[in-house]
N, C-alpha and C positions, 0 to 999 in steps of 0.2 A: 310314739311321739305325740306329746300333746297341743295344741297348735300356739304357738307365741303370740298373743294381744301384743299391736303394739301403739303407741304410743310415740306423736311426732316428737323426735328429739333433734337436734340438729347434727350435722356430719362429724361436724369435729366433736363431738359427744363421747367419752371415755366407754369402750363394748364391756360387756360382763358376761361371761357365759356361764351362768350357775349351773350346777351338775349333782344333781339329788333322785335319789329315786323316789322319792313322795314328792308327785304333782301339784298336789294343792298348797304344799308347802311351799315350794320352788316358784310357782306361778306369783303368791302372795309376795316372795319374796321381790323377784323381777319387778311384780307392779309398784312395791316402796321405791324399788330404785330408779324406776323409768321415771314417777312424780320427781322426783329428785334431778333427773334430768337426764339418766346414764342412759345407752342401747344397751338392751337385754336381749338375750335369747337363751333358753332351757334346754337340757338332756335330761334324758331319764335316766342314761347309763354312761356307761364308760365309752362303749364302742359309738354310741350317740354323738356321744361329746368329741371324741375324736376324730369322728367324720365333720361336725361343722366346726371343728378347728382348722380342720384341711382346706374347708369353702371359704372361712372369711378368721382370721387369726384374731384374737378379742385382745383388748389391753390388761384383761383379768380376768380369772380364772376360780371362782368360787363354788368352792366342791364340799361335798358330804366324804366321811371314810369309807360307811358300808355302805356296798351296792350288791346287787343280787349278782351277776354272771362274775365280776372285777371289782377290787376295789380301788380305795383313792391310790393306795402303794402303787398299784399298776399302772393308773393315768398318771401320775407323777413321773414317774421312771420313764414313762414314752414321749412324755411332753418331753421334758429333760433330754430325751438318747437323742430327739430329734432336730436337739440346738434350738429350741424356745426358750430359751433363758428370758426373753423379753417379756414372755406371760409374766404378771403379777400372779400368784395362783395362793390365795387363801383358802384354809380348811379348817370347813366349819360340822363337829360334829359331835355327836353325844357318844363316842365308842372314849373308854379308858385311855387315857395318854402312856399309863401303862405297860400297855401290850405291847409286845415287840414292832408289830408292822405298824399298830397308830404310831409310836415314836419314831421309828424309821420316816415315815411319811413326815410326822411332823419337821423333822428335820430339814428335809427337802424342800417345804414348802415357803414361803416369805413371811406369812401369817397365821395365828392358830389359834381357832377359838373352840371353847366348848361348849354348845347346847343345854341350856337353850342360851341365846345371847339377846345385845338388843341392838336393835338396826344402829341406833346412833355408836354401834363401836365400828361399824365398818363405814360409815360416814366421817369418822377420824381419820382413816385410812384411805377412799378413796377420794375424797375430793381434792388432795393435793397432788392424786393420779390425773385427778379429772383438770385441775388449773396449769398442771403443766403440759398437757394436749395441748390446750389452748394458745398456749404462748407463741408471739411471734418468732 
């Protein structure tokens, strides 16, 4: 685990748990979105991500397909078996939509982009996650 920078966001702040196995990526990434104003925190793996799902449940879930021990198929399926429906869970990743389990996956997911993309397509997406947090 690599250690999460963070950045004062405020409570009612929309959580994002990105979930990549490349570090410098995933960190880069978290730090567009914290400026932006969202609570981040990283995994490097599946069984990562699943553990600090357990400690603190995010309002979104942005993940890679391939990971080294599990891929996204499996975090999908668990989030899912475990009645998280409430996760946002976007998948973002450079594997072929093709293949049987990236399609499978895609399926499952809310959102689906493929690599490389640009931060402003998930700023379409999450800040009307993030205004409706906010709402009285």
């Amino acid at each position: 685990m690599i250690p999460n920078l963070s950045l004062a966001a405020s409570e009612d702040a929309t959580s994002v748990l990105i979930v990549d196995d490349s570090g410098p990526y995933a960190q880069a990434l978290a730090m567009g979105l914290r400026m932006d104003g969202y609570s981040t925190r990283v995994a490097l793996s599946v069984r990562e991500a699943l553990d600090l799902v357990g400690q603190q449940r995010p309002h979104c879930l942005l993940m890679d397909f391939g990971m080294d021990e599990f891929d996204g198929l499996n975090l999908v399926h668990t989030l899912r078996a475990d009645h998280r429906d409430d996760i946002v869970i976007i998948m973002v990743t450079g594997w072929d939509a093709t293949q049987p389990r990236v399609a499978q996956a895609a399926m499952l997911v809310d959102h689906h982009y493929t690599k490389p993309f640009h931060l402003d397509d998930l700023r379409r997406i999450l800040p009307p996650l993030n205004a409706a947090r906010r709402a009285p």
